[in-house]
C-alpha positions as CSV (number, residue, x, y, z in Angstrom):
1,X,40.2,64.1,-40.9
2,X,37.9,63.2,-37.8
3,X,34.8,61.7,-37.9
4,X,32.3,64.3,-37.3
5,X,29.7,61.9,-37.9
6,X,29.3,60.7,-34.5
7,X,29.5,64.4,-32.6
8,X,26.3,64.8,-30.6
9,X,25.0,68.2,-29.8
10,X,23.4,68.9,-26.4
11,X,21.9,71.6,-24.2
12,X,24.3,72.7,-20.8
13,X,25.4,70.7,-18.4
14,X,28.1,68.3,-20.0
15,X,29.1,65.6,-17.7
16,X,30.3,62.1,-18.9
17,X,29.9,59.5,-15.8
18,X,30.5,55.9,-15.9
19,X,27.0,55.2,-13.8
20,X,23.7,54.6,-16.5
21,X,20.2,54.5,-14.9
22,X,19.9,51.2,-15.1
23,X,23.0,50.9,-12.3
24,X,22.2,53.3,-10.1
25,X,18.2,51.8,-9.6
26,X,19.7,48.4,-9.2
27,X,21.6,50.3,-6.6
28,X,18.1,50.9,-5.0
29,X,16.9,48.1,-5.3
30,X,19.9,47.0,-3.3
31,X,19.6,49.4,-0.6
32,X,16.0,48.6,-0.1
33,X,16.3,44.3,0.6
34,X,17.2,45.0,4.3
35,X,13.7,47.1,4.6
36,X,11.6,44.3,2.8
37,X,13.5,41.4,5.2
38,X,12.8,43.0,7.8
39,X,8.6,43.6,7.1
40,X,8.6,39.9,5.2
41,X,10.3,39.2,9.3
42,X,7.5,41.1,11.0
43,X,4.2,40.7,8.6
44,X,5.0,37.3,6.9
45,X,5.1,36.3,3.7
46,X,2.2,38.3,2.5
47,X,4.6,41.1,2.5
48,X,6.7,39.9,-0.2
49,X,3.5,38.9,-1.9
50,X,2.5,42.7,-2.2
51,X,5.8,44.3,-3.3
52,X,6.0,41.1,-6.1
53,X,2.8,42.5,-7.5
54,X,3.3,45.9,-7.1
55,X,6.5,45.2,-8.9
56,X,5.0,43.2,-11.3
57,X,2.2,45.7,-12.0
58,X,4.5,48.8,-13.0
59,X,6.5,46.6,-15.0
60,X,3.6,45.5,-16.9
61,X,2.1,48.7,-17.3
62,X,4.8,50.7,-18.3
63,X,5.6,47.9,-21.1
64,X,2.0,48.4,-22.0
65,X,1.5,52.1,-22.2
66,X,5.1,52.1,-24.2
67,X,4.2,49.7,-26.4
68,X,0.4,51.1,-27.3
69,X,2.2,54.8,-27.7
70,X,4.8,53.2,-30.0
71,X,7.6,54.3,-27.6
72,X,10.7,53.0,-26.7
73,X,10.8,50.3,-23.9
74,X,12.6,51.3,-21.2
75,X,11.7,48.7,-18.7
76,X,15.2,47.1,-18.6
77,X,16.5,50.5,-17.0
78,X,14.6,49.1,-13.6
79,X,13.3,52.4,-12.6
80,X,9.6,50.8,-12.9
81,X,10.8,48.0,-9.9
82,X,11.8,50.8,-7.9
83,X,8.4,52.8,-8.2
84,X,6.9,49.5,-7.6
85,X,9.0,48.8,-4.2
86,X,8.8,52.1,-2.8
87,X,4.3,52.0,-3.8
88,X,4.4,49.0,-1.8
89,X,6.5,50.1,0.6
90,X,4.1,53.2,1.8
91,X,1.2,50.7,2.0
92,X,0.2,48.4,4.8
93,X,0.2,44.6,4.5
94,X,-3.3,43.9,4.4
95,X,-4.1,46.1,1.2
96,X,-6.0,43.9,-1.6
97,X,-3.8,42.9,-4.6
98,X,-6.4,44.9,-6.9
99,X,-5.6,48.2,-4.9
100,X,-2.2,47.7,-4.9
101,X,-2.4,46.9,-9.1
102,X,-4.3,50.5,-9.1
103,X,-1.9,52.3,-7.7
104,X,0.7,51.1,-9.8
105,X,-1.0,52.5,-12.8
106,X,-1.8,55.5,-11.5
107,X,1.7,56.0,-10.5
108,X,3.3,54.8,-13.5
109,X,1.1,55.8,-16.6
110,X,-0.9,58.7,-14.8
111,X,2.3,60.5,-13.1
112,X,5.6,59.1,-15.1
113,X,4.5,58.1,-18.2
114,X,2.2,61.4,-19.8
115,X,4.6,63.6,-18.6
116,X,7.1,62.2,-21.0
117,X,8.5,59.2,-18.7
118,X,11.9,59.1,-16.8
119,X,12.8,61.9,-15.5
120,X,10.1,64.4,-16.8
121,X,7.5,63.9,-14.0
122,X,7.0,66.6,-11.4
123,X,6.1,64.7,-8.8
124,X,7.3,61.2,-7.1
125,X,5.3,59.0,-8.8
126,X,5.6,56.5,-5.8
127,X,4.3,59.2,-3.2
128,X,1.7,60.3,-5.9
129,X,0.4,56.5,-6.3
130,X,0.2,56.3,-2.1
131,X,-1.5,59.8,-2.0
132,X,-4.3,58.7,-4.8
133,X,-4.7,55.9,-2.4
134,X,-5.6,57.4,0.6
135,X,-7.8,59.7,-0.9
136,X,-9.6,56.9,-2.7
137,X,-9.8,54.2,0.4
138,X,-8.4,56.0,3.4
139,X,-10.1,53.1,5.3
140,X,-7.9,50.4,3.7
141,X,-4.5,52.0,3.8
142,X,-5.2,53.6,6.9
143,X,-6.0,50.1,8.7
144,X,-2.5,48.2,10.2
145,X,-2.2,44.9,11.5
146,X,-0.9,43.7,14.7
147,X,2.6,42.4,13.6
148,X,3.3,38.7,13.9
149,X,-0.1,37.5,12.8
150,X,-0.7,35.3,10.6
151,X,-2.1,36.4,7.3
152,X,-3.3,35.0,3.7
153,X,-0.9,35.0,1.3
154,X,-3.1,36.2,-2.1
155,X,-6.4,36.6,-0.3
156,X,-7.6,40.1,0.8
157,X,-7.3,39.8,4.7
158,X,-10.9,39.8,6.6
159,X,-11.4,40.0,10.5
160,X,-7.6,41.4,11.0
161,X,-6.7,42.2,14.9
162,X,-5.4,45.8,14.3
163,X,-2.7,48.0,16.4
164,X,-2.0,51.4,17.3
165,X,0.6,52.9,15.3
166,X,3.6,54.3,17.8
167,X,2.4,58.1,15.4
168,X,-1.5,57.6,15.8
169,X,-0.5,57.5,19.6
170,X,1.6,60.6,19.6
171,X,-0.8,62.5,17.5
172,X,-3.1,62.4,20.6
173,X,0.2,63.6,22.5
174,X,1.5,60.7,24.0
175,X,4.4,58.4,24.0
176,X,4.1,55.3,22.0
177,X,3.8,52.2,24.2
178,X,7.3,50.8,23.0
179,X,10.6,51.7,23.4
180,X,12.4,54.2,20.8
181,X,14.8,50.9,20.6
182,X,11.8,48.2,19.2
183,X,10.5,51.1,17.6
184,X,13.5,51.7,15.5
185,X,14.2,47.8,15.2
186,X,10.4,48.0,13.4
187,X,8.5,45.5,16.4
188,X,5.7,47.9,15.1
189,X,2.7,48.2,13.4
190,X,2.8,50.5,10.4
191,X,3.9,49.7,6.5
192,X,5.8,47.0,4.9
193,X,8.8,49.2,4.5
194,X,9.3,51.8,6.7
195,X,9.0,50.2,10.4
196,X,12.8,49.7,10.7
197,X,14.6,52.5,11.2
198,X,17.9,50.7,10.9
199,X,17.3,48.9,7.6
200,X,16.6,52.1,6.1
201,X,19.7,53.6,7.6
202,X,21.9,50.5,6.6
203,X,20.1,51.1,2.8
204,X,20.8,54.7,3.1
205,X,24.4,54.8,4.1
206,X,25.2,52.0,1.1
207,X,23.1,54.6,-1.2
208,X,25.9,57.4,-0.3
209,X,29.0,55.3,-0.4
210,X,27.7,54.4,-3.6
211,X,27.6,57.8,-4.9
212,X,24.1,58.1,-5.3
213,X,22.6,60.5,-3.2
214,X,24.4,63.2,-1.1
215,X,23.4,63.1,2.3
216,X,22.3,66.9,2.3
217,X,18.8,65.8,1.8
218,X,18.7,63.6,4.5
219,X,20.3,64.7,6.7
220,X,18.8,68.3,6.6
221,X,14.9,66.9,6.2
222,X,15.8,64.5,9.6
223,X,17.4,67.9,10.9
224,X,14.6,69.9,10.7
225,X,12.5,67.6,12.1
226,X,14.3,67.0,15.3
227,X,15.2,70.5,15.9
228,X,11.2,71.5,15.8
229,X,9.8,68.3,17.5
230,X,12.2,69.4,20.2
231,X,11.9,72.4,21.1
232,X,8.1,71.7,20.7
233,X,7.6,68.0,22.3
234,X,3.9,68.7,23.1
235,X,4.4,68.4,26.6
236,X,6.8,65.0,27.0
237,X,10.4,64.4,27.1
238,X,12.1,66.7,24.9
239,X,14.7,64.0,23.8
240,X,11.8,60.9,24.2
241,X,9.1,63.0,21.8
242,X,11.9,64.1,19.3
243,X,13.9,60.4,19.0
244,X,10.0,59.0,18.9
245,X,9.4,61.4,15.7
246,X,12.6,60.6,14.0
247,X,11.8,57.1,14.0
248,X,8.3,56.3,13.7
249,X,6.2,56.3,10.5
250,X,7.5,56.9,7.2
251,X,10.1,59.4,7.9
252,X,13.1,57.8,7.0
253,X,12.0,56.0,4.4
254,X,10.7,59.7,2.8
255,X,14.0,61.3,3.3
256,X,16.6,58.7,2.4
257,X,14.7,57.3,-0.7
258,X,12.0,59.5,-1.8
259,X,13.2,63.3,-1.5
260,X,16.6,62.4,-2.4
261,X,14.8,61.5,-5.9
262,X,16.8,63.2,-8.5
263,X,13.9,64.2,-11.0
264,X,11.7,66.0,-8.1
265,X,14.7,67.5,-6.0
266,X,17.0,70.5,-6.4
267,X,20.2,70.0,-8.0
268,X,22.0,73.1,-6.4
269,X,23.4,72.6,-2.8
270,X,21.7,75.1,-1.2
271,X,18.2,74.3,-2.8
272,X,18.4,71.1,-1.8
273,X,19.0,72.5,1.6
274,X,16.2,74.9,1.0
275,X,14.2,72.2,0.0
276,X,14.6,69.8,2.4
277,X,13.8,72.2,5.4
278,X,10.3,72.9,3.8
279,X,10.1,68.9,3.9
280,X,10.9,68.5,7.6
281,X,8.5,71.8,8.5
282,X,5.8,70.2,6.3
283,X,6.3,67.1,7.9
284,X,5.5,68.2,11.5
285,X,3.2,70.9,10.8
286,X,0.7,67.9,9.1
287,X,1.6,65.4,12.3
288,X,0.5,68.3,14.8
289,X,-2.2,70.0,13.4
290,X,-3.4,67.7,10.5
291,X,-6.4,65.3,10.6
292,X,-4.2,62.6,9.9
293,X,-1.0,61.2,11.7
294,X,1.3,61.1,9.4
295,X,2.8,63.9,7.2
296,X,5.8,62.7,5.0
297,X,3.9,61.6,1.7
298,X,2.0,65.4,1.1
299,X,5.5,67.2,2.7
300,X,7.1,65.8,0.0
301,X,4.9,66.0,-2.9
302,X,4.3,69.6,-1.8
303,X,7.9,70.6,-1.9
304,X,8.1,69.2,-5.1
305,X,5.9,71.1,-6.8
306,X,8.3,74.2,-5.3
307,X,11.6,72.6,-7.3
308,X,11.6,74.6,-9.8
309,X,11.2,77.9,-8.0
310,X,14.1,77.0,-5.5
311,X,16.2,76.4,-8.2
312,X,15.7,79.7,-9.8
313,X,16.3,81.5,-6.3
314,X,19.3,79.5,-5.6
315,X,20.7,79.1,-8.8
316,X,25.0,80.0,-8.7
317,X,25.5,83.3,-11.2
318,X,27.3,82.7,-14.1
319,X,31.1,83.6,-14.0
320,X,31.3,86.9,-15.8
321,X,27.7,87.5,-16.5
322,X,26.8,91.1,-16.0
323,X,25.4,92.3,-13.2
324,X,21.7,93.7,-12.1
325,X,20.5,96.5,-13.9
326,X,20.3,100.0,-12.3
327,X,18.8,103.4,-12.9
328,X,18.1,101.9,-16.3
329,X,21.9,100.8,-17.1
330,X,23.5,97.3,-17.5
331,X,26.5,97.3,-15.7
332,X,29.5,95.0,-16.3
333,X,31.6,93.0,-13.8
């Protein structure tokens, strides 16, 4: 007779994979090294200093909230480093160690863990964290230094020689001062992880030969956004305004890493399509006409709030499930 013992009973969908969680963050992780090289390159090693304790503070805080609500610890599945890489990601170099430490527990006990943890939040926790932020100190993560200069390590930065951001420039309608080239190499000022263009690619094209994420996100949320920015390049270069768009600020970054997020994103193709479009419009409708440059971080956290509706509406029928009601009658397929 067979062992019935060990049968497990569970809702809709059944799928048996090979990948756990903790393999496909580490996967993240992975894809993310060229982006923090590259801002460790640009900002020095205070850079690495900020993602360390951002990283350090979910860890710790998510082991702490678990272990005061008597819940399982589920550090080792690393989904608490990659909350911590992306926070500090979104943040410029100079913010204070204590700042960065808030934002970790906002984003991991306020956000992840009272919604019930992994995959139960509604929201990107890593987004949410950056958004609390710069509501709470918008002249702190709002502030970016001129690259190359030489910063303390642990100390909160004082007296910092700031630099227009290639976005802050084009939010007055013009043409960042560099080339689309140095902009997309990340010889910028901006965040610790999303000045390079091409590291985030290089991360993002390992993420889909991986089997991670289906490029439909990205691709259509980078879509959108150059098809809008140009046909509307506020009076530049069509091609100039639109390349300028695609790779300044935290766009690609936001769409490889952070909409592709499996708990706050579609699961049906054409919802994530759906979903992605609203991101991309979002995005540009915030960098034209809102008070602040950039748009990504509420274009996303918007959208994901809309999840669960775009699943409804795109939802595939079932395969022989009757069809719409009329005139009072259920009719069969």
């Amino acid at each position: 007779m067979n062992d019935l013992s060990k049968l497990k009973v569970s809702s809709s969908p059944h799928i048996r994979s090979s990948s756990t969680t903790r393999q496909i963050m580490l996967d993240v992780v992975i894809a993310l090294l060229p982006a923090l090289a590259l801002g460790v390159f640009v900002f020095g090693p205070r850079a690495l200093t900020v993602v360390l304790c951002s990283v350090a503070g979910c860890v710790f805080f998510e082991w702490g909230y678990e272990t005061l609500a008597r819940k399982p610890h589920t550090v080792n599945d690393l989904s608490a480093v990659v909350t911590g890489i992306l926070l500090a990601y979104c943040l410029p170099v100079t913010t204070p160690l204590w700042m960065v430490l808030m934002g970790d527990l906002f984003a991991i006990v306020i956000v992840k863990q009272l919604f019930g943890g992994i995959g139960k939040n509604f929201v990107n926790p890593a987004l949410a964290a950056r958004a609390f932020l710069l509501a709470s100190f918008a002249g702190v993560v709002s502030v970016f230094p001129r690259i190359r200069t030489s910063l303390p390590i642990f100390a909160t930065p004082v007296d910092v020689v700031t630099s227009a951001t290639p976005l802050s420039q084009m939010k007055q309608g013009l043409l960042p001062d560099v080339s689309v080239i140095q902009n997309a190499l990340g010889m910028v000022g901006g965040c610790i992880g999303e000045i390079s263009t091409f590291a985030l690619l290089a991360g993002g094209i390992y993420l889909i030969y991986r089997g991670v994420i289906s490029p439909r996100i990205p691709l259509a949320y980078l879509g959108t956004v150059a098809v809008i920015t140009f046909i509307f390049p506020m009076g530049n270069d069509n091609i100039q305004w639109m390349l300028s768009q695609l790779v300044s600020g935290g766009l690609m970054l936001g769409a490889i890493f952070m909409a592709s997020d499996y708990t706050t994103s579609p699961i049906t193709c054409r919802g994530q399509i759906v979903y992605a479009m609203g991101c991309g419009l979002i995005t540009v409708l915030i960098r034209y006409f809102g008070t602040y440059p950039e748009g990504v971080s509420y274009a996303i956290l918007v959208m994901n709030l809309f999840v669960n509706l775009i699943e409804k509406a795109t939802m595939p029928k079932k395969y022989g499930a009757p069809a719409k009601v009329k005139g009072g009658t259920k009719l069969e397929k």
